[in-house]
C-alpha positions as CSV (number, residue, x, y, z in Angstrom):
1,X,0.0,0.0,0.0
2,X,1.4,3.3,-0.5
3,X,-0.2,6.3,-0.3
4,X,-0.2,9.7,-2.7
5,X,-2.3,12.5,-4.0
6,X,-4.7,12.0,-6.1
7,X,-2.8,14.4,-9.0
8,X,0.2,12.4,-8.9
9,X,-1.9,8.7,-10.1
10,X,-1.3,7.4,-13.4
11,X,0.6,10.2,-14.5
12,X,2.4,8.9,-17.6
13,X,5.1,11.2,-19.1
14,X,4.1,12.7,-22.9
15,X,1.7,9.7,-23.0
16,X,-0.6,11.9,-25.4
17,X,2.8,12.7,-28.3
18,X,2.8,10.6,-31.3
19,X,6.4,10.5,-32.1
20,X,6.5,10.2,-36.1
21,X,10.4,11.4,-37.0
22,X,13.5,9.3,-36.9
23,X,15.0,8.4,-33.7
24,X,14.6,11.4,-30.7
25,X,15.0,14.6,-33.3
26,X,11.4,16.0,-33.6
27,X,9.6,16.3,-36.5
28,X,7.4,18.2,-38.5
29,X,4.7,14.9,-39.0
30,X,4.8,14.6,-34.9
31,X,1.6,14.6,-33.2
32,X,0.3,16.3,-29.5
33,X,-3.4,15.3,-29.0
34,X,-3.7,15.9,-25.4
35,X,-6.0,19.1,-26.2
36,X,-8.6,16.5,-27.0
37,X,-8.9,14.6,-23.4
38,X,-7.8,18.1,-21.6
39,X,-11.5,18.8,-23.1
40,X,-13.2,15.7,-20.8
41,X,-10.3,16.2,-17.9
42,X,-12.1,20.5,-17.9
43,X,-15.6,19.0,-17.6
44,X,-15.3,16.9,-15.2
45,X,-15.5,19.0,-12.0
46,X,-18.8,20.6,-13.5
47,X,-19.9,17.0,-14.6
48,X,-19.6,15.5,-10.5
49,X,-21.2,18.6,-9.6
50,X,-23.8,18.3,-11.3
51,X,-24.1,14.7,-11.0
52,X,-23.9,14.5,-7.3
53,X,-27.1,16.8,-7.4
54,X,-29.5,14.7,-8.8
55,X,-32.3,12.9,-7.0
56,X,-31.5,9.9,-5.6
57,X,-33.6,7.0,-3.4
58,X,-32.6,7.6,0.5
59,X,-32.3,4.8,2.8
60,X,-33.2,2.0,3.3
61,X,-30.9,0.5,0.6
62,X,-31.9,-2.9,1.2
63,X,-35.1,-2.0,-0.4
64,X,-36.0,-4.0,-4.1
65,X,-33.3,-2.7,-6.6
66,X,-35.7,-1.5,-8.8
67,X,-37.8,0.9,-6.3
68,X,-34.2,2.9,-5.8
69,X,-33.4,3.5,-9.8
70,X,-35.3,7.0,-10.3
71,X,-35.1,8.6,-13.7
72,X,-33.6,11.9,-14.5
73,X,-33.9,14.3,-17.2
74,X,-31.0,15.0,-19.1
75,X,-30.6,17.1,-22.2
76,X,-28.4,15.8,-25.4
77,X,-25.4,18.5,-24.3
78,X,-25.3,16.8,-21.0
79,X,-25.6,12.9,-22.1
80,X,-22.3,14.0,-24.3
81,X,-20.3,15.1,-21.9
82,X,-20.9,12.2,-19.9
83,X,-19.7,9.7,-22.1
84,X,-16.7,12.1,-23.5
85,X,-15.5,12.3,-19.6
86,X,-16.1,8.5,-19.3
87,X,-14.6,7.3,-22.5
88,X,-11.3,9.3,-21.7
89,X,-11.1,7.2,-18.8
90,X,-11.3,4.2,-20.3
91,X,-8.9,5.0,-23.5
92,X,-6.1,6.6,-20.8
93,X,-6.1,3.2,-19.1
94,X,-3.2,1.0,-19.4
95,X,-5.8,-1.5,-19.8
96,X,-6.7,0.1,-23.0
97,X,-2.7,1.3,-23.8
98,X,-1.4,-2.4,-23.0
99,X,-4.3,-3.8,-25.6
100,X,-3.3,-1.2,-28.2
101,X,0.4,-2.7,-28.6
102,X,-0.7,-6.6,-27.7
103,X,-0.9,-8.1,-31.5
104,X,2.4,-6.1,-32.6
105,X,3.9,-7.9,-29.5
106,X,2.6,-10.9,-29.8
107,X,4.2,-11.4,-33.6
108,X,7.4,-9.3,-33.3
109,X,8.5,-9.4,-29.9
110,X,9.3,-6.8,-27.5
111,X,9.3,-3.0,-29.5
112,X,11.7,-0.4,-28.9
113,X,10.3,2.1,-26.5
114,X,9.7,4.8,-29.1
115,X,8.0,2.5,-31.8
116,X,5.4,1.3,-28.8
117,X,5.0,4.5,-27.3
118,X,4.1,5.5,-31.2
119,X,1.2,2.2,-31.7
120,X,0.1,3.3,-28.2
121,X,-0.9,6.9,-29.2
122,X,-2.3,6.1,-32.7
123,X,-4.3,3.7,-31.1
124,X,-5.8,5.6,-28.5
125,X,-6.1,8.9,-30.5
126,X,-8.3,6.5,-32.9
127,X,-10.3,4.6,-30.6
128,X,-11.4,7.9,-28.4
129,X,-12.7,9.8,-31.6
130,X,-14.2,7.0,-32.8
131,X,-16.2,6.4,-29.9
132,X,-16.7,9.8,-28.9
133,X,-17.9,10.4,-32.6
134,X,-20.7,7.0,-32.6
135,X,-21.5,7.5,-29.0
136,X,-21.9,11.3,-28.3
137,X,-25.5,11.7,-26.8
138,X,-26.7,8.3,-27.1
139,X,-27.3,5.3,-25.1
140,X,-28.6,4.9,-21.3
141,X,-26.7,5.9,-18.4
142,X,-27.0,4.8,-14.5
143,X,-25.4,6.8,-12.2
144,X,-24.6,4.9,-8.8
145,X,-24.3,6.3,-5.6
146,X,-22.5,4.4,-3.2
147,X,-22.9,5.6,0.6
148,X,-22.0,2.9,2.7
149,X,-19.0,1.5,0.7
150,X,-16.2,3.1,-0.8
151,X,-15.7,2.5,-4.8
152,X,-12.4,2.1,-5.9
153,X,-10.4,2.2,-8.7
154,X,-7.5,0.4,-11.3
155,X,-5.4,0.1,-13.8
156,X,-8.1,-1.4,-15.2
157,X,-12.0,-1.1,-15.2
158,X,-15.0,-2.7,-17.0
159,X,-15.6,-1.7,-20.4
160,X,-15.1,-2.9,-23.9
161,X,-13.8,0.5,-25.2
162,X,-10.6,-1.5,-26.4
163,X,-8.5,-2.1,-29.4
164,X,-8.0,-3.1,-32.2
165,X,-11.6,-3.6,-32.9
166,X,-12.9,0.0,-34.6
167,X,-16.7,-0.6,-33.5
168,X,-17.3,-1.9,-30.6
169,X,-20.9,-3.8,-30.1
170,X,-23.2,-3.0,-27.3
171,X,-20.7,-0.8,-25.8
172,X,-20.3,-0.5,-22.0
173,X,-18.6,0.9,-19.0
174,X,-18.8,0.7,-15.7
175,X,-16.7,3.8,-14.4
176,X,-15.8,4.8,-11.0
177,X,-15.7,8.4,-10.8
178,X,-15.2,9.3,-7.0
179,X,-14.8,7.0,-3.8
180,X,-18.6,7.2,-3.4
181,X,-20.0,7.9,-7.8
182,X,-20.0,5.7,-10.1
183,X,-21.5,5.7,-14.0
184,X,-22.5,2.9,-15.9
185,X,-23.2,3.3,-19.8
186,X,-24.2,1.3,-22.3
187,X,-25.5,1.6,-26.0
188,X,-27.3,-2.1,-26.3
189,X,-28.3,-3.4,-30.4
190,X,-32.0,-2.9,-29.1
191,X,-33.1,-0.6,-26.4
192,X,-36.0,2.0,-25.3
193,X,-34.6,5.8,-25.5
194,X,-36.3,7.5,-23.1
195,X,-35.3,7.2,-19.5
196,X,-31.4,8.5,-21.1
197,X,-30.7,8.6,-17.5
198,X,-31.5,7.2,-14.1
199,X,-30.0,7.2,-10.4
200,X,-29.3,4.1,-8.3
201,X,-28.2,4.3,-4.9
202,X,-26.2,1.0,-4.0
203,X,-25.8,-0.7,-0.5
204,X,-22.4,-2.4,1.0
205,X,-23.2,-5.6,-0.8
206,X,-24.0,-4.4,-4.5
207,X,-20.8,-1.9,-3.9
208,X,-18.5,-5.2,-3.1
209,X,-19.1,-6.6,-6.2
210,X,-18.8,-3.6,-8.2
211,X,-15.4,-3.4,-6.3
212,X,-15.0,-6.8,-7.2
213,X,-15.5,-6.3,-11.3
214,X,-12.7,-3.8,-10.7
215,X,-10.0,-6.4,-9.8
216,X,-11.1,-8.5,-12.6
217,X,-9.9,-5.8,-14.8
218,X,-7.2,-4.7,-13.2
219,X,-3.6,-5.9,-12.6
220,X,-1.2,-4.1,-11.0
221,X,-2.6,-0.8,-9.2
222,X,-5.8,-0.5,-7.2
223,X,-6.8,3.2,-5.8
224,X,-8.8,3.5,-3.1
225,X,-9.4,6.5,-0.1
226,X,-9.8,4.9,3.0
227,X,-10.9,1.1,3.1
228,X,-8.5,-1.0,1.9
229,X,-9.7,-3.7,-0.4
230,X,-9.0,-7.5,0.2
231,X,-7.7,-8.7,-3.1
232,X,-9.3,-11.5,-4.8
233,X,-7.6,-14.3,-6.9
234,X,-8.6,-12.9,-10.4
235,X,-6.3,-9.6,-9.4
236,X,-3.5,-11.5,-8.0
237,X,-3.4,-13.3,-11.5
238,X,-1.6,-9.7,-12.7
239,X,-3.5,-10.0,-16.1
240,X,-6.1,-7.6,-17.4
241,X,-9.1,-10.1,-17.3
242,X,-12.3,-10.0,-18.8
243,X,-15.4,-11.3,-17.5
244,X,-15.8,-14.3,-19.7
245,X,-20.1,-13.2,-21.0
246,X,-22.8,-10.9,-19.5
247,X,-23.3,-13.0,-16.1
248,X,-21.8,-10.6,-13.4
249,X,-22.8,-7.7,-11.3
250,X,-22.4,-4.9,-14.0
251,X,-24.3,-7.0,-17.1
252,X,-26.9,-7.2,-14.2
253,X,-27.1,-3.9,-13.3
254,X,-27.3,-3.0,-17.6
255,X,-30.1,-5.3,-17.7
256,X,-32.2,-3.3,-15.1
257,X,-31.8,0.5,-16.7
258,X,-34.9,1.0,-17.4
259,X,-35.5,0.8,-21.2
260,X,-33.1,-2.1,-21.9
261,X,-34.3,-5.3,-23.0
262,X,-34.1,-8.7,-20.9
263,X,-30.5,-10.7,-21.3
264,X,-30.9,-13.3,-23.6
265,X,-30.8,-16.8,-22.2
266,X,-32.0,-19.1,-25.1
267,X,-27.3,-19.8,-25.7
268,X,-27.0,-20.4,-21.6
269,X,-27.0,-24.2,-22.0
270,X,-24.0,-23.9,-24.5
271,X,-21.9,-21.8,-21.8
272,X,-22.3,-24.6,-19.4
């Protein structure tokens, strides 16, 4: 455990440069794209703020999961910049940076520092304006309000944001904002428009396994503020899992915004 301010976590030096010239000399062709996610990183103060000021179901918590998801209204301007904020999350992840180099790694071998560093930013300049581009005021949103647990936070989270696949499917993320906010998104094939948005305050119990879907996805860092977490043995595997189909917590939780269709069980007996 070791503990630092929040401004000094996954800082990663020039991780927004695309390095196009020969060797270290810069060049004319080299690329700087950190104005794009400097745009999410400006919003999001405004975006919690106006987040944590929503209505939301009081206690008790243990009440039917259904009676504590309330739905908001939320105009297009505002559904945008919560997926641009989200989305930057996910793309900044080493999750996502350690995906964008895998199939150049797995036929060549270890790359030269510069050459990764290059695949990494192409990569994640690409995959962030393509998303922001097909997602940008669309989809269903939850946001989950966790008072009696803390939410932490990895080196990896749940979503499918992740290369090299250029459109990603039913999109979806499950992103943990502060200790005690959260926002789940999803885009299904099929689903009702209207709520966009709802609000779902968790208990202890459906915060654990939240927590838990974190340390599928991570592997070598987990942030948290106060309560330590008690690692499980998909984390101490130091991969970036995935869960292996849409029975877990978060599918669950997708499966209950208001608007989105039933999960389809008719291919269950073949996952057995």
């Amino acid at each position: 455990m070791r503990k630092a301010r929040p401004q000094s976590f996954g800082v990663i030096g020039n991780g927004h440069l695309i390095k196009l010239g020969h060797e270290d000399k810069p060049s004319p062709v080299d690329q700087n794209y950190e104005s794009e996610f400097q745009r999410a990183d400006d919003a999001f103060p405004s975006l919690i703020s106006w987040l944590d000021g929503l209505d939301r179901a009081g206690p008790p918590f243990e009440a039917a999961r259904h009676s504590r998801i309330i739905p908001q209204s939320v105009t297009d301007e505002q559904m945008a910049t919560l997926v641009k904020c989200i989305v930057s999350l996910a793309v900044r992840g080493p999750m996502h940076r350690e995906r964008a180099v895998a199939v150049a790694e797995h036929l060549r071998g270890p790359l030269p520092e510069r050459e990764r560093n290059t695949l990494i930013g192409l990569n994640m300049r690409y995959s962030y304006r393509d998303a922001i581009k097909r997602l940008r005021g669309r989809g269903k949103a939850m946001v989950i309000y966790s008072p009696e647990r803390e939410l932490i936070f990895g080196d990896g989270f749940f979503h499918n944001i992740l290369p090299p696949t250029p459109h990603v499917l039913n999109p979806k993320i499950l992103a943990p904002v502060t200790p005690w906010l959260g926002i789940l998104y999803t885009q299904p094939m099929k689903y009702r428009v209207d709520p966009k948005l709802v609000t779902l305050t968790i208990n202890a119990e459906e915060a654990d396994a939240l927590n838990l879907a974190v340390q599928v996805y991570a592997k070598d860092h987990l942030f948290f503020r106060s309560e330590k977490p008690t690692m499980i043995d998909a984390y101490a595997q130091d991969k970036h899992l995935l869960f292996a189909d849409d029975r877990n917590a978060v599918d669950t939780l997708i499966y209950e915004i208001p608007g989105v269709g039933p999960r389809d069980t008719s291919l269950d007996f073949l996952r057995s």
